[in-house]
DRENPA-870241 format. One record per atom (N, C-alpha, C): z, x, y. Coordinates in steps of 0.2 Angstrom, whole numbers, plus 2048, in hexadecimal, padded with zeros to 3 digits. Each point is the difference from the previous one (the first is absolute). Layout:
# DRENPA-870241
ZXY/...
This chain:
# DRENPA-870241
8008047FA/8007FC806/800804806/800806800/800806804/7FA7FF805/8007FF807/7FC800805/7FA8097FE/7F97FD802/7FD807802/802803806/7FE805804/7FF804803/7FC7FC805/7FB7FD7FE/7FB7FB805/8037FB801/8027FC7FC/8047FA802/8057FF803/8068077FF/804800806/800800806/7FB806802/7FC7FF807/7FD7F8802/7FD7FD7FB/7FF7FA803/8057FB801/8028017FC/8067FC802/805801809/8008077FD/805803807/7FC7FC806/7FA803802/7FB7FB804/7FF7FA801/8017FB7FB/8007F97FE/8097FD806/8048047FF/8067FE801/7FF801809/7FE807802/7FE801809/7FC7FC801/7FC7FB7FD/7FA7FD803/8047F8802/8088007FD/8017F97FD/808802804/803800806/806804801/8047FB800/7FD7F77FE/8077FC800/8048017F6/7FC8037FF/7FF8017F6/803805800/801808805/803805802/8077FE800/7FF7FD806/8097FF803/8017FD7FA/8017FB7FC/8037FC7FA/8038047FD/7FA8067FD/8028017FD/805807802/801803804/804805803/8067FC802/8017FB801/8067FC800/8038007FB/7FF8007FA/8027FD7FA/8048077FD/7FF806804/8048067FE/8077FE802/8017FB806/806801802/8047FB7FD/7FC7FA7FF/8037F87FF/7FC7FD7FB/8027FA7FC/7FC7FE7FA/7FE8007F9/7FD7FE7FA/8008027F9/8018047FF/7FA806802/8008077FC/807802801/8007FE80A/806807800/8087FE7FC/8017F77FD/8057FE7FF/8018047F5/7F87FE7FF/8008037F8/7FF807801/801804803/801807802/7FB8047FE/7F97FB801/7FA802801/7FE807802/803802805/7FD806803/8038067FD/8077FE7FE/8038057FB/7FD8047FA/7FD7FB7FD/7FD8017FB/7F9803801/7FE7FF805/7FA804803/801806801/806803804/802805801/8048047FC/8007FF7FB/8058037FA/7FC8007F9/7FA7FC802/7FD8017FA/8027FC7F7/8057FC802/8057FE7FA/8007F9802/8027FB7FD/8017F97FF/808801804/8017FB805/807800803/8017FD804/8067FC800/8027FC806/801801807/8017FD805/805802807/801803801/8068007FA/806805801/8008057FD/7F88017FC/7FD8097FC/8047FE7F9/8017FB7FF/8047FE7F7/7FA7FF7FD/7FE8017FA/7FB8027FB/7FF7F87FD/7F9800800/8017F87FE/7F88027FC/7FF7FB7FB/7F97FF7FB/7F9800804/7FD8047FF/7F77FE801/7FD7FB800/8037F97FF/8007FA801/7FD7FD805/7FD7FC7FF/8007FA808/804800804/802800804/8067FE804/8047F87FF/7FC7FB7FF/8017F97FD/8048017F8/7FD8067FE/8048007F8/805801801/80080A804/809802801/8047F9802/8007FE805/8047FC804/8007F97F9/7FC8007FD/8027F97F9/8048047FE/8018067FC/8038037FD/805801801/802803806/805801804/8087FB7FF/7FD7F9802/8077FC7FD/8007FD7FB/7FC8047FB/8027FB7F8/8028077FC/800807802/8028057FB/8078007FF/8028007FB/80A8017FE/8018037FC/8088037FF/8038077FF/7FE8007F8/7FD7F87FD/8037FF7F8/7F7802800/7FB801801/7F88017FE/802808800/7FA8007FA/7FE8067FD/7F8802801/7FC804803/7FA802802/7FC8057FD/7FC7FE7FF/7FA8057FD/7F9801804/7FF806802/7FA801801/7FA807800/7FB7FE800/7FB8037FC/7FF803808/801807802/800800806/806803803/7FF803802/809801805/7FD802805/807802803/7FE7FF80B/8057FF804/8007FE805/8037FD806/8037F87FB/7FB7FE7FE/8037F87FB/8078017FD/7FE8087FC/8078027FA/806800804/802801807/804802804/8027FA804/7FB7FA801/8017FA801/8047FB7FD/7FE8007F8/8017FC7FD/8098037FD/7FF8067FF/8078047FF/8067FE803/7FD7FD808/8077FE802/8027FA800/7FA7FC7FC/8027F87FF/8007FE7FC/7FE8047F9/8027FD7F6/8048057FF/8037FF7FA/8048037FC/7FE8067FD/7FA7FF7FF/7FC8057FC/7F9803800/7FD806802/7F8800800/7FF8057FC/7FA8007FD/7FB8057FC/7FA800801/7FF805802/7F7802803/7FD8047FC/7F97FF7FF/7FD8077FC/7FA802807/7FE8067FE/7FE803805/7FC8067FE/7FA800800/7FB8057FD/7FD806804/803801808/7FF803804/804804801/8028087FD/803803800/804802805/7FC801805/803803807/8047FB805/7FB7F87FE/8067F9803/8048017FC/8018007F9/8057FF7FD/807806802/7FF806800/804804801/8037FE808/7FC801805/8037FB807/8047FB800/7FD7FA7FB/8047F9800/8078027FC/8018057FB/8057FE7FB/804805804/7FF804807/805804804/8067F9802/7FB7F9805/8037FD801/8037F77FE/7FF8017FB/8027FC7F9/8077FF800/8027F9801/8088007FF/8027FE7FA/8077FF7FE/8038017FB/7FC7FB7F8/7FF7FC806/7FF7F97FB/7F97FE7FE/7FB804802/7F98037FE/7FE8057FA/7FA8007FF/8008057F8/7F9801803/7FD804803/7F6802800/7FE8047F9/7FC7FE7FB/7FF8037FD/7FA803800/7FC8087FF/7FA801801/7FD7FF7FA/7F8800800/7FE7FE7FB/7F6802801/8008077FD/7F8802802/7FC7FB800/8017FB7FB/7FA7F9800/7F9801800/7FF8067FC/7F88007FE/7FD7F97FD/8037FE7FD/7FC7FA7FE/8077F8800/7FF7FB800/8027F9804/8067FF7FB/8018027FA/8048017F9/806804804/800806801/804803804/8067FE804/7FA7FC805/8047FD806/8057F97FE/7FC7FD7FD/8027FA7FE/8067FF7FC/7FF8047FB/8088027FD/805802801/7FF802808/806801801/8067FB802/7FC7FA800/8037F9801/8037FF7F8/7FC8027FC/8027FD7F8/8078037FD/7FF807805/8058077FC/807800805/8027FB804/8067FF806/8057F97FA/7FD7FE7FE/8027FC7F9/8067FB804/7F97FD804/8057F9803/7FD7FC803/8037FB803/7F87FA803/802800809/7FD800804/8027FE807/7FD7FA802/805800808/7FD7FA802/7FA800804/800808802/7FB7FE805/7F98077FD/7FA7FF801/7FE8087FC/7FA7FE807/7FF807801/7FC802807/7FB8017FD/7FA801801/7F88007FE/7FD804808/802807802/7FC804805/7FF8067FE/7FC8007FA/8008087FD/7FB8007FE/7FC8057FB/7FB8007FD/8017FC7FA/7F78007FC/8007FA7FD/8037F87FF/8007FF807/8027F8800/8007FD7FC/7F97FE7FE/7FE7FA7FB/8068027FB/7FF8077FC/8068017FB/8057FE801/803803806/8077FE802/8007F8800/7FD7FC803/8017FA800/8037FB7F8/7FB8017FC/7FE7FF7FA/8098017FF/7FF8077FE/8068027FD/8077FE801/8017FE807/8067FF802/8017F87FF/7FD7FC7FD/8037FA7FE/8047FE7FA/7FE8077FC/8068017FB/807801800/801801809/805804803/8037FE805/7FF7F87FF/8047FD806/8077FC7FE/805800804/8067FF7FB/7FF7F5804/8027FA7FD/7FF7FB802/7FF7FF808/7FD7FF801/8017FD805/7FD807804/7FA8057FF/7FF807802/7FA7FF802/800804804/7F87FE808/7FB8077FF/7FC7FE800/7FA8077FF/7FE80180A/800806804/7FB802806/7FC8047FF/7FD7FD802/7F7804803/7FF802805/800807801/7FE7FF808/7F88027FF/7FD800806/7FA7FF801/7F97FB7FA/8057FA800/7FE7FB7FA/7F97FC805/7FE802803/7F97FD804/7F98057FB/8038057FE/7FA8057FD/7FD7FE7FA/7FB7FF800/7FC7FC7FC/8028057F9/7FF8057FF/8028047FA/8067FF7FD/8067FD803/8037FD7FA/8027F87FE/7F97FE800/8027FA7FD/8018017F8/7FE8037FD/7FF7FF7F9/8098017FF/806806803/8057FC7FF/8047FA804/7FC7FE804/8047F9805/7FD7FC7FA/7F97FE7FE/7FF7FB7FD/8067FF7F9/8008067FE/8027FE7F9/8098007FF/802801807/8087FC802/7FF7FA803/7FC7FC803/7FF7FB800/7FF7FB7FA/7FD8037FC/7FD7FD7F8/8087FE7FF/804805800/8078017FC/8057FA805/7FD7FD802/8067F7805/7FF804808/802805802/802801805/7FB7FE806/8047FF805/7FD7FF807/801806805/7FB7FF804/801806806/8007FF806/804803806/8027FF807/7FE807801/7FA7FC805/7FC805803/803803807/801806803/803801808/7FA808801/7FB7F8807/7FD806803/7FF802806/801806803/800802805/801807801/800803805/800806802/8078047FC/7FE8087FF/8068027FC/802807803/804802800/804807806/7FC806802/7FD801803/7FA804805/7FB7FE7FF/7FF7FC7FE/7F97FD7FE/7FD7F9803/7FA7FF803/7FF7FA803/7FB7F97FD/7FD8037F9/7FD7FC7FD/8037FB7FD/7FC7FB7FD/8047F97FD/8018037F9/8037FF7FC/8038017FA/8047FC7FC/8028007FB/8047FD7FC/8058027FB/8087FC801/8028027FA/8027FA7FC/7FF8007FA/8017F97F9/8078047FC/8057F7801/8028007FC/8017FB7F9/8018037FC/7FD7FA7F8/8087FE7FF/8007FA800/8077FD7FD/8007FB7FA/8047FE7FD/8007FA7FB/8017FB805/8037F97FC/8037FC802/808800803/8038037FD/8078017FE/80080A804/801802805/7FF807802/806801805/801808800/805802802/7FE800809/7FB7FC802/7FE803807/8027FA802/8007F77FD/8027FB802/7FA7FD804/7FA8047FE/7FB7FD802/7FE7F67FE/
């Protein structure tokens, strides 16, 4: 989604030719959306983060803030992925485990990893690898994150691995390449609650899904 070099310039030009579209949006550093979801933070640090520079998921902004008042001390998380999320969630469930195939985030992330977190790495040459690592934690959560490689797999695999009433997230669930796992967790009863909108230094539309039963830990 990365702008070129020619299209930034037109853009830049686009906004001088339009200075009530200018002021707007050079207002918006001082007061308003971005600057309240600590949009610019995130631009400048390069990292998913609130206001107040607290580490929040790569998510929509509409999702963080769903999640935000339904997470509690008694949920346990799994995710295919770690990050700024592992550090979020850590301070609102009991329990996370992340697998992480990125050697160099993974050393990073596990510096600042609290008590109640586990990152697991895992080279993940092939989809078998990473997926097991959900199988070999030898427990069911309620919530299992879906922002890593081989999504479809992950998808699939973690319906094995929900404990009653356990929610599947997808982030960037707009991308047409993983339907073949969203299709076939909807096959299995569930329904999905789509939240799309702009997500932390980023300005495009986007999406994050999450899949629940009828009976779910999110009260959807």
């Amino acid at each position: 989604m990365a702008l070129t070099l020619k299209e930034k310039v037109k853009t830049i030009f686009s906004l001088i030719s339009e200075p009530k579209v200018l002021s707007s949006l050079i207002s918006l550093r001082a007061w308003g959306y971005l600057l309240d979801m600590g949009w610019f933070n995130s631009v400048k640090s390069g990292k998913p983060v609130d206001k107040n520079d607290h580490p929040i998921p790569w998510f929509t902004y509409p999702a963080v803030e769903f999640l935000s008042h339904r997470l509690n001390q008694k949920m346990s998380v799994f995710e295919f992925g770690s990050g700024n999320s592992t550090l979020f969630f850590a301070g609102r469930v009991r329990q996370v485990v992340s697998v992480e195939h990125n050697k160099d985030w993974y050393d990073k992330i596990s510096k600042q990893a609290p008590v109640n977190s586990r990152i697991v790495y895992v080279k993940a040459d092939q989809s078998k690898e990473y997926t097991d690592t959900l199988k070999r934690s030898n427990q069911k959560f309620d919530m299992i994150i879906v922002d890593g490689i081989y999504r479809n797999e992950c998808l699939i695999e973690s319906i094995s691995y929900l404990t009653d009433g356990g929610v599947i997230i997808l982030d960037d669930s707009e991308r047409l390449e993983y339907s073949a796992g969203t299709d076939k967790i909807i096959k299995q009863n569930f329904k999905r609650l789509d939240f799309w909108g702009i997500s932390p230094g980023y300005l495009y539309r986007k999406a994050t899904t999450i899949f629940y039963g009828a009976t779910n830990c999110m009260n959807i």
